[in-house]
C-alpha positions as CSV (number, residue, x, y, z in Angstrom):
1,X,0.0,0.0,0.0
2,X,2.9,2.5,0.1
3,X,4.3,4.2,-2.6
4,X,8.0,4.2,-1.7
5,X,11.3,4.5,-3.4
6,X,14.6,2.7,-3.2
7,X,17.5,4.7,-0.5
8,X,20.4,4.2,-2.8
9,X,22.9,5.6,-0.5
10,X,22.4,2.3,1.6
11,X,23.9,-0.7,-0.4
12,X,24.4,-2.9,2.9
13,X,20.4,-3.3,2.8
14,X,16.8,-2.1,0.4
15,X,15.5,0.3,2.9
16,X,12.6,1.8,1.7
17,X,10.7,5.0,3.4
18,X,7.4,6.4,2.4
19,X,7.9,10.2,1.1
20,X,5.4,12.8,0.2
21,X,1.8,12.7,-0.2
22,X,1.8,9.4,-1.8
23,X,1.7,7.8,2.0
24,X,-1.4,5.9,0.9
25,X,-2.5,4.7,-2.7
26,X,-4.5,2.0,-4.0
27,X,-3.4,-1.1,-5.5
28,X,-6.3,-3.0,-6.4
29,X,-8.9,-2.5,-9.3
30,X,-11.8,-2.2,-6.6
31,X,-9.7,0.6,-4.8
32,X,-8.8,2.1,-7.6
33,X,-11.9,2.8,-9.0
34,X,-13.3,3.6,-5.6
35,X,-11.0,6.2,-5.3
36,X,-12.2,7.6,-9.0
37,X,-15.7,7.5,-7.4
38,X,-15.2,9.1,-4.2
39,X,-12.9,12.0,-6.1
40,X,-15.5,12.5,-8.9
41,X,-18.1,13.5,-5.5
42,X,-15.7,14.3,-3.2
43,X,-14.1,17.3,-5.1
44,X,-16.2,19.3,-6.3
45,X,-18.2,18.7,-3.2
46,X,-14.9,20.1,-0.9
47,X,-14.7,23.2,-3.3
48,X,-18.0,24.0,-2.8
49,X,-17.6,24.0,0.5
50,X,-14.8,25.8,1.1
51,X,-16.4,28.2,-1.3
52,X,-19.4,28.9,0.6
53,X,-17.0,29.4,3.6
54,X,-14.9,31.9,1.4
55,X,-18.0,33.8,1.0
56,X,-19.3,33.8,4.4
57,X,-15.7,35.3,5.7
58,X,-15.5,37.5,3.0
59,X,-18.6,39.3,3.2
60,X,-18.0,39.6,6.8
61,X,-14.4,40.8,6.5
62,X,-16.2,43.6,3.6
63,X,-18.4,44.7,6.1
64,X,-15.6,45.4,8.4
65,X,-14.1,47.9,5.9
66,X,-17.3,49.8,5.5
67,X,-17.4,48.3,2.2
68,X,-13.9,49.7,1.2
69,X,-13.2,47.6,-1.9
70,X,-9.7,48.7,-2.4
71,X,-8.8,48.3,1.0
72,X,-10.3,45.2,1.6
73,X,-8.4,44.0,-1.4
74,X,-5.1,45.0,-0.2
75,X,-5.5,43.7,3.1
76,X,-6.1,40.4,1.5
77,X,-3.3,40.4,-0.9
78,X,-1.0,41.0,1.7
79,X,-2.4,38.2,4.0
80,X,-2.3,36.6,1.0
81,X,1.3,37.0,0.9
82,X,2.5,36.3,4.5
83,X,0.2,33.4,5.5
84,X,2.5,30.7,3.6
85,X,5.6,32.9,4.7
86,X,4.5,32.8,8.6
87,X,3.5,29.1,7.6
88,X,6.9,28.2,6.2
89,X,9.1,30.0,9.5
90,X,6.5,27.7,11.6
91,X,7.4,24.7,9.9
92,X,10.8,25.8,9.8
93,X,11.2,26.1,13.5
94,X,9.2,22.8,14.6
95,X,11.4,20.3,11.8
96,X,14.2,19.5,10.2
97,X,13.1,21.8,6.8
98,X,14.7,24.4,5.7
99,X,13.2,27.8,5.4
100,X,13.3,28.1,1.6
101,X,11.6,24.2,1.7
102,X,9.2,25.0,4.2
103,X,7.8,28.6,2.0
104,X,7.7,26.3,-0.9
105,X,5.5,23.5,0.8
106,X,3.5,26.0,2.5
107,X,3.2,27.6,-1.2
108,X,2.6,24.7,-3.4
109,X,0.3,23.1,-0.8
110,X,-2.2,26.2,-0.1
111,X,-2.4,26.7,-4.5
112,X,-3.6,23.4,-4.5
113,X,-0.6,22.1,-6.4
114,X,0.5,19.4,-4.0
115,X,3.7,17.4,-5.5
116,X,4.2,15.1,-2.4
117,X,7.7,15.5,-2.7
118,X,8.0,16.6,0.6
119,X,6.7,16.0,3.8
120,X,6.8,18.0,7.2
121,X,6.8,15.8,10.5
122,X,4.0,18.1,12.1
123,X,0.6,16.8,13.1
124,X,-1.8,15.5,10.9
125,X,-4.6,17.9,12.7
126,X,-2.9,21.3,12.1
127,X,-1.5,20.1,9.0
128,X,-5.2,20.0,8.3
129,X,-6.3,23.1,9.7
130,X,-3.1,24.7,7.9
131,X,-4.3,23.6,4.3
132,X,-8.3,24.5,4.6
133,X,-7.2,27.8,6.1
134,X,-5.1,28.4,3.2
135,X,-7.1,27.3,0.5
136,X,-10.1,28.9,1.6
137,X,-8.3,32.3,1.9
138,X,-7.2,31.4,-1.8
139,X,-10.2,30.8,-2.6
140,X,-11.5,34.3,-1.3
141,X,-8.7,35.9,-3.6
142,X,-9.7,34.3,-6.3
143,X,-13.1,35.6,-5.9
144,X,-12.6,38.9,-5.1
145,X,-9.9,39.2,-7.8
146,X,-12.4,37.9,-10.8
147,X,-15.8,39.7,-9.1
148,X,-13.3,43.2,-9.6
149,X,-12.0,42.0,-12.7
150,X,-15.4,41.1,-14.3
151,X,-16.7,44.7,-12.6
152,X,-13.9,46.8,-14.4
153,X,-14.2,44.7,-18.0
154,X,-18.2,45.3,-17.8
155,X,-17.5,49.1,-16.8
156,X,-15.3,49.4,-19.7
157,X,-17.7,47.1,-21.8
158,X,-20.4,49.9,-21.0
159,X,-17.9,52.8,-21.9
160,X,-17.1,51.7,-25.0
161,X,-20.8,50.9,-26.2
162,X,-21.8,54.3,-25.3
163,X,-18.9,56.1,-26.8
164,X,-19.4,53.8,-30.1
165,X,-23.4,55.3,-29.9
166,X,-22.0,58.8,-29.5
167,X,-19.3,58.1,-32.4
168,X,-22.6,56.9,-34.5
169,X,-24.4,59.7,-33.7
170,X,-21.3,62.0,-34.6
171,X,-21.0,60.3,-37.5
172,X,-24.7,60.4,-39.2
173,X,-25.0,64.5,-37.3
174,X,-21.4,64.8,-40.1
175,X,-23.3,63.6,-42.8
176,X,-26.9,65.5,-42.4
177,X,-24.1,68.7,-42.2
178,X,-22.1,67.5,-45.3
179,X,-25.5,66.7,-47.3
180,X,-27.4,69.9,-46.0
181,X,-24.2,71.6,-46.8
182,X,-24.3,70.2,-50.5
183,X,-28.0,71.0,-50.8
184,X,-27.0,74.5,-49.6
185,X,-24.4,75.0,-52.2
186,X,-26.7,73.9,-55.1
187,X,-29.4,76.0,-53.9
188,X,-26.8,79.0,-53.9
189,X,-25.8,77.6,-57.6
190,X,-29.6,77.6,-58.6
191,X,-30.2,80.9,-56.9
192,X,-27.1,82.9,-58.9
193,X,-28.3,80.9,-62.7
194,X,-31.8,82.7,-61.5
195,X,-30.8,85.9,-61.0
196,X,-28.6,85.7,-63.9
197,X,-31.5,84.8,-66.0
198,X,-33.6,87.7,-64.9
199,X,-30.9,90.2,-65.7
200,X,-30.5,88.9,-69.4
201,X,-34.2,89.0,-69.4
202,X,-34.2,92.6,-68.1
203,X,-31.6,93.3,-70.3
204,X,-33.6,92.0,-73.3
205,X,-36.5,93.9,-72.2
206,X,-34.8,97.3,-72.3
207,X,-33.6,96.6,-75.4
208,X,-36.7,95.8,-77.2
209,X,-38.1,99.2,-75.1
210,X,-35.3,101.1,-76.2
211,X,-35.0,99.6,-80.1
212,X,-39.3,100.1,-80.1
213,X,-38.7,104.3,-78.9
214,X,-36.5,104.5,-81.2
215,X,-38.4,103.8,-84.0
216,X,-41.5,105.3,-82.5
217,X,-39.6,108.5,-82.6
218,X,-38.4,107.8,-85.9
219,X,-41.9,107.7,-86.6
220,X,-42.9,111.2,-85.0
221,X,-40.2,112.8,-86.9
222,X,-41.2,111.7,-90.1
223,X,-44.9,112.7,-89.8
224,X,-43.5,116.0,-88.5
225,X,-41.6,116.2,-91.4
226,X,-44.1,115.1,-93.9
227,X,-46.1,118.3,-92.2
228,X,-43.8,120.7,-92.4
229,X,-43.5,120.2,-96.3
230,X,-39.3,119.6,-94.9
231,X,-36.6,117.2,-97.0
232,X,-35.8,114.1,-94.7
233,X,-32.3,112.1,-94.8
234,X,-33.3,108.3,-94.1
235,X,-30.5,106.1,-93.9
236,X,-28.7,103.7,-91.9
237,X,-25.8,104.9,-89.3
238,X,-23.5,102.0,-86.9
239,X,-23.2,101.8,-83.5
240,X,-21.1,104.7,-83.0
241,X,-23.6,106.9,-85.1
242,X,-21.3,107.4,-87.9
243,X,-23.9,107.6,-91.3
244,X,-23.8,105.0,-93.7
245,X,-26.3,104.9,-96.9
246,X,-29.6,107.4,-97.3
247,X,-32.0,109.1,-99.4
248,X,-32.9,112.5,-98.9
249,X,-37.0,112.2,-99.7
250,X,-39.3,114.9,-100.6
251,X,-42.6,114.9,-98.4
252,X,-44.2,117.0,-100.5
Protein backbone atom coordinates (compact mmCIF):
# COMPACT_ATOMS: atom_id res chain seq x y z
CA UNK A 1 0.00 0.00 0.00
CA UNK A 2 2.94 2.46 0.10
CA UNK A 3 4.26 4.22 -2.58
CA UNK A 4 8.03 4.18 -1.72
CA UNK A 5 11.26 4.54 -3.40
CA UNK A 6 14.60 2.68 -3.20
CA UNK A 7 17.51 4.73 -0.52
CA UNK A 8 20.45 4.21 -2.77
CA UNK A 9 22.92 5.61 -0.50
CA UNK A 10 22.40 2.32 1.60
CA UNK A 11 23.93 -0.68 -0.44
CA UNK A 12 24.36 -2.90 2.88
CA UNK A 13 20.42 -3.27 2.79
CA UNK A 14 16.78 -2.12 0.39
CA UNK A 15 15.54 0.25 2.93
CA UNK A 16 12.59 1.81 1.67
CA UNK A 17 10.69 4.99 3.39
CA UNK A 18 7.43 6.42 2.41
CA UNK A 19 7.89 10.18 1.09
CA UNK A 20 5.37 12.82 0.21
CA UNK A 21 1.76 12.74 -0.20
CA UNK A 22 1.76 9.41 -1.76
CA UNK A 23 1.74 7.76 1.97
CA UNK A 24 -1.42 5.94 0.91
CA UNK A 25 -2.52 4.66 -2.70
CA UNK A 26 -4.47 2.02 -3.95
CA UNK A 27 -3.44 -1.08 -5.51
CA UNK A 28 -6.32 -2.98 -6.36
CA UNK A 29 -8.86 -2.50 -9.29
CA UNK A 30 -11.82 -2.22 -6.57
CA UNK A 31 -9.74 0.63 -4.79
CA UNK A 32 -8.85 2.10 -7.65
CA UNK A 33 -11.92 2.80 -9.04
CA UNK A 34 -13.28 3.61 -5.57
CA UNK A 35 -10.98 6.16 -5.32
CA UNK A 36 -12.23 7.63 -9.02
CA UNK A 37 -15.68 7.54 -7.40
CA UNK A 38 -15.17 9.06 -4.22
CA UNK A 39 -12.93 11.97 -6.11
CA UNK A 40 -15.52 12.49 -8.88
CA UNK A 41 -18.06 13.54 -5.49
CA UNK A 42 -15.72 14.28 -3.19
CA UNK A 43 -14.06 17.26 -5.09
CA UNK A 44 -16.21 19.34 -6.34
CA UNK A 45 -18.21 18.72 -3.24
CA UNK A 46 -14.88 20.12 -0.89
CA UNK A 47 -14.68 23.24 -3.29
CA UNK A 48 -18.02 23.96 -2.78
CA UNK A 49 -17.61 24.03 0.49
CA UNK A 50 -14.77 25.84 1.10
CA UNK A 51 -16.44 28.19 -1.28
CA UNK A 52 -19.45 28.88 0.61
CA UNK A 53 -16.98 29.38 3.60
CA UNK A 54 -14.87 31.87 1.44
CA UNK A 55 -18.03 33.81 0.96
CA UNK A 56 -19.30 33.83 4.45
CA UNK A 57 -15.66 35.30 5.67
CA UNK A 58 -15.49 37.50 2.96
CA UNK A 59 -18.57 39.33 3.18
CA UNK A 60 -18.02 39.61 6.83
CA UNK A 61 -14.41 40.80 6.54
CA UNK A 62 -16.16 43.60 3.55
CA UNK A 63 -18.38 44.66 6.15
CA UNK A 64 -15.59 45.38 8.43
CA UNK A 65 -14.07 47.88 5.90
CA UNK A 66 -17.29 49.84 5.54
CA UNK A 67 -17.36 48.30 2.19
CA UNK A 68 -13.88 49.71 1.19
CA UNK A 69 -13.17 47.63 -1.88
CA UNK A 70 -9.70 48.75 -2.40
CA UNK A 71 -8.80 48.29 1.01
CA UNK A 72 -10.30 45.22 1.55
CA UNK A 73 -8.37 43.96 -1.43
CA UNK A 74 -5.08 45.03 -0.22
CA UNK A 75 -5.52 43.71 3.11
CA UNK A 76 -6.12 40.38 1.46
CA UNK A 77 -3.35 40.36 -0.94
CA UNK A 78 -1.02 41.03 1.68
CA UNK A 79 -2.42 38.19 4.02
CA UNK A 80 -2.35 36.60 1.05
CA UNK A 81 1.26 37.02 0.92
CA UNK A 82 2.54 36.30 4.48
CA UNK A 83 0.25 33.42 5.47
CA UNK A 84 2.52 30.69 3.58
CA UNK A 85 5.55 32.89 4.65
CA UNK A 86 4.49 32.75 8.55
CA UNK A 87 3.49 29.11 7.60
CA UNK A 88 6.89 28.19 6.21
CA UNK A 89 9.07 30.04 9.53
CA UNK A 90 6.47 27.74 11.60
CA UNK A 91 7.39 24.75 9.88
CA UNK A 92 10.80 25.82 9.84
CA UNK A 93 11.20 26.15 13.54
CA UNK A 94 9.20 22.79 14.60
CA UNK A 95 11.36 20.25 11.83
CA UNK A 96 14.18 19.50 10.20
CA UNK A 97 13.08 21.77 6.82
CA UNK A 98 14.70 24.39 5.69
CA UNK A 99 13.17 27.82 5.43
CA UNK A 100 13.34 28.07 1.58
CA UNK A 101 11.56 24.16 1.69
CA UNK A 102 9.19 25.02 4.17
CA UNK A 103 7.79 28.63 2.05
CA UNK A 104 7.70 26.31 -0.89
CA UNK A 105 5.48 23.48 0.84
CA UNK A 106 3.47 25.96 2.48
CA UNK A 107 3.16 27.62 -1.16
CA UNK A 108 2.56 24.68 -3.40
CA UNK A 109 0.32 23.12 -0.83
CA UNK A 110 -2.22 26.15 -0.11
CA UNK A 111 -2.41 26.74 -4.53
CA UNK A 112 -3.65 23.39 -4.54
CA UNK A 113 -0.59 22.13 -6.37
CA UNK A 114 0.53 19.40 -4.03
CA UNK A 115 3.74 17.44 -5.53
CA UNK A 116 4.21 15.09 -2.44
CA UNK A 117 7.67 15.48 -2.69
CA UNK A 118 7.99 16.60 0.60
CA UNK A 119 6.72 16.01 3.84
CA UNK A 120 6.82 17.99 7.25
CA UNK A 121 6.78 15.80 10.46
CA UNK A 122 3.97 18.12 12.09
CA UNK A 123 0.58 16.82 13.12
CA UNK A 124 -1.82 15.48 10.95
CA UNK A 125 -4.59 17.87 12.71
CA UNK A 126 -2.87 21.33 12.12
CA UNK A 127 -1.46 20.14 8.96
CA UNK A 128 -5.22 20.03 8.30
CA UNK A 129 -6.27 23.15 9.69
CA UNK A 130 -3.09 24.74 7.89
CA UNK A 131 -4.29 23.58 4.26
CA UNK A 132 -8.31 24.48 4.59
CA UNK A 133 -7.24 27.78 6.07
CA UNK A 134 -5.10 28.44 3.17
CA UNK A 135 -7.09 27.26 0.51
CA UNK A 136 -10.11 28.91 1.63
CA UNK A 137 -8.25 32.34 1.90
CA UNK A 138 -7.15 31.45 -1.76
CA UNK A 139 -10.17 30.82 -2.61
CA UNK A 140 -11.49 34.34 -1.34
CA UNK A 141 -8.68 35.89 -3.61
CA UNK A 142 -9.67 34.30 -6.30
CA UNK A 143 -13.13 35.56 -5.85
CA UNK A 144 -12.63 38.93 -5.11
CA UNK A 145 -9.89 39.19 -7.81
CA UNK A 146 -12.40 37.86 -10.75
CA UNK A 147 -15.75 39.73 -9.13
CA UNK A 148 -13.27 43.24 -9.61
CA UNK A 149 -11.96 41.99 -12.75
CA UNK A 150 -15.35 41.09 -14.30
CA UNK A 151 -16.74 44.75 -12.58
CA UNK A 152 -13.89 46.78 -14.41
CA UNK A 153 -14.21 44.72 -17.99
CA UNK A 154 -18.25 45.31 -17.81
CA UNK A 155 -17.54 49.10 -16.75
CA UNK A 156 -15.27 49.36 -19.66
CA UNK A 157 -17.71 47.09 -21.79
CA UNK A 158 -20.40 49.88 -20.99
CA UNK A 159 -17.92 52.82 -21.88
CA UNK A 160 -17.09 51.71 -25.03
CA UNK A 161 -20.82 50.95 -26.18
CA UNK A 162 -21.83 54.32 -25.29
CA UNK A 163 -18.86 56.08 -26.75
CA UNK A 164 -19.43 53.83 -30.12
CA UNK A 165 -23.37 55.28 -29.93
CA UNK A 166 -21.99 58.77 -29.50
CA UNK A 167 -19.34 58.14 -32.44
CA UNK A 168 -22.60 56.92 -34.49
CA UNK A 169 -24.36 59.71 -33.68
CA UNK A 170 -21.32 62.04 -34.62
CA UNK A 171 -20.96 60.27 -37.52
CA UNK A 172 -24.69 60.44 -39.21
CA UNK A 173 -25.02 64.48 -37.34
CA UNK A 174 -21.38 64.82 -40.06
CA UNK A 175 -23.33 63.64 -42.84
CA UNK A 176 -26.91 65.47 -42.41
CA UNK A 177 -24.14 68.72 -42.15
CA UNK A 178 -22.07 67.54 -45.26
CA UNK A 179 -25.49 66.66 -47.26
CA UNK A 180 -27.36 69.88 -45.95
CA UNK A 181 -24.25 71.59 -46.81
CA UNK A 182 -24.33 70.25 -50.47
CA UNK A 183 -28.00 71.01 -50.78
CA UNK A 184 -26.98 74.49 -49.56
CA UNK A 185 -24.37 74.99 -52.21
CA UNK A 186 -26.75 73.87 -55.06
CA UNK A 187 -29.44 76.01 -53.90
CA UNK A 188 -26.82 78.99 -53.91
CA UNK A 189 -25.77 77.59 -57.57
CA UNK A 190 -29.60 77.62 -58.63
CA UNK A 191 -30.16 80.90 -56.86
CA UNK A 192 -27.06 82.92 -58.92
CA UNK A 193 -28.32 80.94 -62.66
CA UNK A 194 -31.78 82.67 -61.48
CA UNK A 195 -30.80 85.86 -61.03
CA UNK A 196 -28.61 85.73 -63.86
CA UNK A 197 -31.52 84.78 -66.03
CA UNK A 198 -33.58 87.68 -64.85
CA UNK A 199 -30.95 90.20 -65.70
CA UNK A 200 -30.53 88.91 -69.35
CA UNK A 201 -34.21 88.98 -69.44
CA UNK A 202 -34.23 92.63 -68.06
CA UNK A 203 -31.57 93.32 -70.31
CA UNK A 204 -33.61 92.05 -73.27
CA UNK A 205 -36.50 93.86 -72.24
CA UNK A 206 -34.80 97.26 -72.29
CA UNK A 207 -33.58 96.61 -75.35
CA UNK A 208 -36.69 95.78 -77.22
CA UNK A 209 -38.09 99.23 -75.13
CA UNK A 210 -35.26 101.11 -76.19
CA UNK A 211 -35.03 99.64 -80.06
CA UNK A 212 -39.32 100.09 -80.10
CA UNK A 213 -38.75 104.29 -78.94
CA UNK A 214 -36.52 104.49 -81.23
CA UNK A 215 -38.38 103.75 -84.03
CA UNK A 216 -41.49 105.35 -82.52
CA UNK A 217 -39.56 108.53 -82.56
CA UNK A 218 -38.37 107.79 -85.92
CA UNK A 219 -41.91 107.74 -86.63
CA UNK A 220 -42.90 111.19 -85.00
CA UNK A 221 -40.20 112.78 -86.90
CA UNK A 222 -41.22 111.68 -90.14
CA UNK A 223 -44.88 112.69 -89.81
CA UNK A 224 -43.54 115.97 -88.46
CA UNK A 225 -41.61 116.15 -91.41
CA UNK A 226 -44.12 115.14 -93.94
CA UNK A 227 -46.06 118.26 -92.20
CA UNK A 228 -43.80 120.68 -92.36
CA UNK A 229 -43.51 120.15 -96.33
CA UNK A 230 -39.33 119.61 -94.88
CA UNK A 231 -36.60 117.22 -96.96
CA UNK A 232 -35.84 114.08 -94.70
CA UNK A 233 -32.25 112.12 -94.82
CA UNK A 234 -33.28 108.33 -94.14
CA UNK A 235 -30.53 106.08 -93.89
CA UNK A 236 -28.71 103.66 -91.89
CA UNK A 237 -25.79 104.91 -89.29
CA UNK A 238 -23.53 101.99 -86.95
CA UNK A 239 -23.19 101.75 -83.49
CA UNK A 240 -21.14 104.71 -82.97
CA UNK A 241 -23.61 106.90 -85.11
CA UNK A 242 -21.31 107.36 -87.93
CA UNK A 243 -23.91 107.57 -91.34
CA UNK A 244 -23.80 105.02 -93.69
CA UNK A 245 -26.34 104.92 -96.94
CA UNK A 246 -29.59 107.44 -97.30
CA UNK A 247 -31.97 109.14 -99.41
CA UNK A 248 -32.89 112.51 -98.93
CA UNK A 249 -37.04 112.25 -99.74
CA UNK A 250 -39.32 114.89 -100.65
CA UNK A 251 -42.58 114.94 -98.43
CA UNK A 252 -44.18 117.02 -100.49
Amino acid sequence: MYDCYHCPFDEKENEKRPQGFGLITPLTWGGRLFLIVYAMVGIPLALVTISDIGKFLCDAAFKLFRESTISFTAALLILLLLYPLLGGICIHKVSHLSLFDSVYYCCITILTVGFGDIDPPIPVPYLILFIVVGVTLVSISVDVIATNVIHQVHYMGRHMEKAKVIADKMILMAQKISINKGLGLGMTQLGAFARMGVMINDLMMQAKKTRYDMDRQDTILLHAAYDSGEELFLGTCDSRGVGGVGVLVNTH
